[in-house]
C-alpha positions in Angstrom: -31.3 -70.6 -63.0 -34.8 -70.8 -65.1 -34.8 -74.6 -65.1 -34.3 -73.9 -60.8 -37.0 -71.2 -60.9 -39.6 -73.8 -62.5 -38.8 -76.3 -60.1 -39.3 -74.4 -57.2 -41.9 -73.2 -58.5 -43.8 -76.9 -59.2 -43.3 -77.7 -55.5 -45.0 -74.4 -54.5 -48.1 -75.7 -56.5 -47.6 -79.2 -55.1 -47.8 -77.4 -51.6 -50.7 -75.6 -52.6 -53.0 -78.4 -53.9 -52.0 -80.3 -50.4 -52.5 -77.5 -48.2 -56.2 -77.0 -50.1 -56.9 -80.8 -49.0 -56.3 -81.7 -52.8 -55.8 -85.4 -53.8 -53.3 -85.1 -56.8 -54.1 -88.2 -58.0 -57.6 -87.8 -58.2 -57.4 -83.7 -59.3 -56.3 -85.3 -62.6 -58.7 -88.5 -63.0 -60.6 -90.3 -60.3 -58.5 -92.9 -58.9 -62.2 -95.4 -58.4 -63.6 -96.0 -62.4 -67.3 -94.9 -62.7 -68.2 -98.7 -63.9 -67.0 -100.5 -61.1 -69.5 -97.3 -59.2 -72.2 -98.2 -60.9 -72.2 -101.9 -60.2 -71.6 -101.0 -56.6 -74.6 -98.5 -56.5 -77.1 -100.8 -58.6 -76.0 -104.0 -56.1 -76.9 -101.4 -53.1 -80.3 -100.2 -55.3 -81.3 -103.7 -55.3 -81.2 -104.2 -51.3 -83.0 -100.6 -50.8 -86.3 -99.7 -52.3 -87.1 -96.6 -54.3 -87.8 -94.0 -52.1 -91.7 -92.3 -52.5 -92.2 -89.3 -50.8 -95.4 -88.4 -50.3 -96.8 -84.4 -50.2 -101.0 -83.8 -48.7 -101.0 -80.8 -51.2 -100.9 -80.2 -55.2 -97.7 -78.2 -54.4 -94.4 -78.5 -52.8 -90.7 -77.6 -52.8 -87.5 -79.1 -52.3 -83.5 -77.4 -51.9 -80.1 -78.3 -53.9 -77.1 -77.6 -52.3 -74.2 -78.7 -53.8 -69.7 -78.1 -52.9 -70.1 -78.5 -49.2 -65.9 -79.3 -48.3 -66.8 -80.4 -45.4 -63.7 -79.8 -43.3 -65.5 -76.8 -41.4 -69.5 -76.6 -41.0 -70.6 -72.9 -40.5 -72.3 -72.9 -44.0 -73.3 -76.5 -43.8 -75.1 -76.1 -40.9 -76.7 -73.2 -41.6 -78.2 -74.9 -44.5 -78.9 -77.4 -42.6 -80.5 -75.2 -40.5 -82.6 -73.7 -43.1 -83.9 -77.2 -44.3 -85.3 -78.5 -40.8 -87.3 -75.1 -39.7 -88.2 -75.3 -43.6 -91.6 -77.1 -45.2 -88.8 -78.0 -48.3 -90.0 -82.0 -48.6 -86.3 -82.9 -49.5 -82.7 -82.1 -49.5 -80.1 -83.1 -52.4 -76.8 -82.5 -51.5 -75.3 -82.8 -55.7 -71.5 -83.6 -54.5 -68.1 -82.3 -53.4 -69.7 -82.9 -49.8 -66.4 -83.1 -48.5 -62.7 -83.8 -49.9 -62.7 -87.8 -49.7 -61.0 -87.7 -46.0 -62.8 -90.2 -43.6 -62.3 -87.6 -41.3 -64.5 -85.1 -42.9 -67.1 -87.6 -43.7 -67.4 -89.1 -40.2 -67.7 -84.9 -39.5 -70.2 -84.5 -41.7 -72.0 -87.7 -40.6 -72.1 -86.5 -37.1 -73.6 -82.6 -38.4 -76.7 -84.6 -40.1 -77.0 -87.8 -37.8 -80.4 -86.5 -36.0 -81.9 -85.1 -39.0 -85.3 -87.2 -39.7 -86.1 -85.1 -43.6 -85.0 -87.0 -46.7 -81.5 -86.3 -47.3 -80.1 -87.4 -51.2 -76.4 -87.9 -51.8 -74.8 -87.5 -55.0 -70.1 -87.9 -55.6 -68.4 -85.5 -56.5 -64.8 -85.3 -57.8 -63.5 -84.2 -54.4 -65.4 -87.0 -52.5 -63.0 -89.4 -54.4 -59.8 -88.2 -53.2 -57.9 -89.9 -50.8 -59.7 -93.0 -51.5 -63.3 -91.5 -50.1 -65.5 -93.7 -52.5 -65.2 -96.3 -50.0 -66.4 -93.8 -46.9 -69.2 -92.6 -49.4 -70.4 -96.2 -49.9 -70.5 -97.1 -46.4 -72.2 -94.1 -45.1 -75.0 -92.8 -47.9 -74.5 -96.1 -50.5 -75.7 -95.5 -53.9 -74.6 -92.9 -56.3 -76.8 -93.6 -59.3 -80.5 -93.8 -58.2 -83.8 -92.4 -58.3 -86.5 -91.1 -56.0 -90.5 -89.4 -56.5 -92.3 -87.1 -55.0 -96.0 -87.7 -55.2 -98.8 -85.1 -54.5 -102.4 -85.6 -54.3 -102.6 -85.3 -58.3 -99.6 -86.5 -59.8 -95.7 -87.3 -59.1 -92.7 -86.1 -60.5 -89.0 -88.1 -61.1 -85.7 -86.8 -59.8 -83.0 -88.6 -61.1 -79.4 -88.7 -59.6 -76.5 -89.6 -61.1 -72.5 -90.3 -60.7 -70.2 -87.5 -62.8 -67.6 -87.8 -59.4 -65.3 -88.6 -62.2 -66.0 -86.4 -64.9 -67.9 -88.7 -67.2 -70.9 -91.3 -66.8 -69.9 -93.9 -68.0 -71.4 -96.2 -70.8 -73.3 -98.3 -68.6 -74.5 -95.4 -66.4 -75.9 -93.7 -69.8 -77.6 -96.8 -70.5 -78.8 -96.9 -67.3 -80.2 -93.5 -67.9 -81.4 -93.8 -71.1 -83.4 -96.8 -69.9 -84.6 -95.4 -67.1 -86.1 -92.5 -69.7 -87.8 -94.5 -71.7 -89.8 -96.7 -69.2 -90.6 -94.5 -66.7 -90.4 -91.0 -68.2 -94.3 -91.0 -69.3 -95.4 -92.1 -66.3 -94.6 -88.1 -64.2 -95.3 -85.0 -64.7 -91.9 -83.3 -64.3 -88.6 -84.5 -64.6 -85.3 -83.3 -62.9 -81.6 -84.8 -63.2 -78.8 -83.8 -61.0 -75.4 -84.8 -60.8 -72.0 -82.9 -59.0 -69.9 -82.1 -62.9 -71.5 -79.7 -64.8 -72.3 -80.6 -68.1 -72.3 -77.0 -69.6 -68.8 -75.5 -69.4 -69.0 -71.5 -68.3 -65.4 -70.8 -68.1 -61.9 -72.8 -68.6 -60.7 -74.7 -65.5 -58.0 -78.0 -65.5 -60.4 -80.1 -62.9 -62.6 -83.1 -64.0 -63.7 -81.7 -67.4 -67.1 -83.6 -68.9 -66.2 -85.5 -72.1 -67.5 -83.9 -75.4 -69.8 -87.1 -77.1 -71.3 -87.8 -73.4 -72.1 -84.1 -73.3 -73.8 -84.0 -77.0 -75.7 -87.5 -76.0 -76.7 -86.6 -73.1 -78.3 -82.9 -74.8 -80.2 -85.0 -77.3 -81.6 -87.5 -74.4 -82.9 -84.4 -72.2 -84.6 -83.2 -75.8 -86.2 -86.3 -76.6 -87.8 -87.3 -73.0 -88.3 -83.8 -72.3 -86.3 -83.2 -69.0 -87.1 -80.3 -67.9 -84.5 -79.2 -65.0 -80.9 -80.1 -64.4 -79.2 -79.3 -61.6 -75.3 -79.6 -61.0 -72.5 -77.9 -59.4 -68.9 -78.2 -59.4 -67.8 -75.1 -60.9 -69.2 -72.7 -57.6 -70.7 -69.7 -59.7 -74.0 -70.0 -60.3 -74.9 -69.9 -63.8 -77.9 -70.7 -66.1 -78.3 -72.2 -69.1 -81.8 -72.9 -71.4 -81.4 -75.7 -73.8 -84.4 -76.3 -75.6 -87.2 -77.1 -73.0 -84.2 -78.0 -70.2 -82.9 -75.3 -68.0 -79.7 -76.3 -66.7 -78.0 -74.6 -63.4 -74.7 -74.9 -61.7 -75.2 -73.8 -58.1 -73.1 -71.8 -55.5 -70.7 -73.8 -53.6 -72.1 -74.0 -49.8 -67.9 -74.1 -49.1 -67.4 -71.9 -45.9 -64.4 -70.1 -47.8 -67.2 -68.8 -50.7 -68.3 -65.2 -49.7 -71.5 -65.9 -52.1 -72.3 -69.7 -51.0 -75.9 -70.3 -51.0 -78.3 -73.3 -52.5 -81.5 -73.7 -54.8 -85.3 -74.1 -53.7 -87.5 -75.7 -56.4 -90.9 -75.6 -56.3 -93.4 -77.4 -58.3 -96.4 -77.2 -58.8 -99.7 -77.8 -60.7 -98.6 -75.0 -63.1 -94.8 -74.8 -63.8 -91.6 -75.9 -61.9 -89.7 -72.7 -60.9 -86.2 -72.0 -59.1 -85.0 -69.4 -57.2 -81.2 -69.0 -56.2 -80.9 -68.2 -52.1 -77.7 -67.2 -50.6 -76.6 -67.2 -46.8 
C-alpha cells in the first residue's frame, strides 16, 4: 500500500510540473550546454556591432525586469507600458521570458514587435525548456554580450551574461574575465546581469549556481570593482552588499506573482542608485 501511495503520488508531481508548463528534462539540467551557447552567441556578436546608446544629459536611467512566463501578458504589458511613456534609455529583460514554447515566444514577439526603445535579452532556465534555445536564437540572438550607455561626460558598461543553465561556463568566465580587464578602466560604472542568481536566499531544487563559479566570480567583481549586479530567478526580491557590489534578485513580472514588479537604475554623475517598483 505505501510503495502504491508513493507512486501515485510521483505522477501527481509529474502532472504538476506539466500543468505549470515545466520541461522535466530541463527542470533538472538544461538540455542545450552553455559552451555550444557561447560559441553560438560570440558567432552572432561578430555579425552585430556593439550597441552605444547615447544620453544629451550627465544623467539617465534604465529598468530590469526579469521572470516574465510569457504564456499570458497582463504584467508584461504593463511593463511594457511603463517603459515606452517612460524617459528609461533601456530595457533588460534578465531571463525566464517565457517557458521555452515557440508559442510563447512568437507571443511575446508579437507584444514587443512595434517597440522602437532598446530592448536587451538575457536566457533563463525556463527559456530552455522544450527546446526554446533555438526560438531564443532566432528571435533576440546573443546571450553573452555587452552594450554602453554614453552621456555627455562619461560612459558606463553593462554586461550580460548566459546562467540559463545554472553555470557559465569556463569559456563564458573567460570571456568575462577578459572582457574586465580590457575594458573595465575605460567606464565609469559597471553593471552585470544574468537570469540565476548567484547569491542563494533560500533552498529551492531548480538550476542551482555551482559553488567554485560562485567564489570566482565574487573575487572578479572585487578586483575590477563591479559595482551592480542584477539577476532574477528566484522571484523575491532580495539584496545583497558584497564588498563594493550590491547584488539584487528582482520580482518575477509572472502574471501569477501578487508582488511582480521590476528595477529602475539611475546613474549619474554622483552614484548609481536602484529603487524596487511594483505594479
Amino acid at each position: 500500500m505505501g510503495n502504491k501511495i508513493k507512486i501515485f503520488s510521483l505522477l501527481l508531481i509529474f502532472a504538476g510540473i506539466y500543468s505549470c508548463d515545466i520541461d522535466f528534462t530541463g527542470f533538472i539540467r538544461s538540455t542545450d550546454r552553455v559552451e555550444d551557447r557561447f560559441i553560438q552567441s560570440m558567432e552572432y556578436n561578430d555579425n552585430h556591432p556593439t550597441e552605444n546608446i547615447i544620453v544629451n544629459s550627465t544623467d539617465y536611467s534604465l529598468l530590469a525586469a526579469s521572470d516574465l512566463h510569457v504564456g499570458t501578458t497582463i504584467n508584461t504589458e504593463k511593463l511594457l507600458n511603463y517603459y515606452i511613456s517612460s524617459d528609461d534609455v533601456a530595457l533588460m529583460l534578465v531571463g525566464d521570458i517565457v517557458s521555452g514554447r515557440r508559442e510563447h515566444y512568437e507571443l511575446f514577439n508579437e507584444t514587443t514587435d512595434t517597440i522602437s526603445k532598446p530592448l536587451f535579452f538575457m536566457v533563463g532556465n525556463h527559456d530552455l525548456y522544450f527546446d526554446g534555445w533555438k526560438s531564443f536564437y532566432e528571435l533576440f540572438g546573443s546571450s553573452t554580450y555587452y552594450f554602453t550607455v554614453t552621456t555627455t561626460d562619461t560612459a558606463d558598461l553593462y554586461i550580460c551574461l548566459d546562467s540559463g543553465g545554472g553555470t557559465l561556463g569556463k569559456s563564458q568566465v573567460a570571456w568575462l574575465e577578459n572582457l574586465l580587464d580590457e575594458q573595465r578602466e575605460n567606464y565609469r560604472y559597471c553593471i552585470i546581469s544574468s537570469h540565476v542568481n548567484i547569491l542563494r536566499t533560500r533552498r529551492t531544487s531548480s538550476t542551482n549556481p555551482l559553488v567554485e563559479e560562485v567564489a570566482f566570480l565574487l573575487d572578479l567583481f572585487a578586483k575590477y570593482d563591479v559595482n551592480l549586479v542584477i539577476t532574477g530567478h528566484d522571484h523575491v526580491q532580495d539584496v545583497a552588499k558584497m564588498g563594493n557590489t550590491t547584488i539584487l534578485i528582482l520580482d518575477a513580472v509572472v502574471d501569477s506573482n501578487p508582488d511582480a514588479g521590476f528595477l529602475k537604475v539611475t546613474a549619474n554623475p554622483d552614484n548609481l542608485t536602484y529603487e524596487f517598483v511594483r505594479f
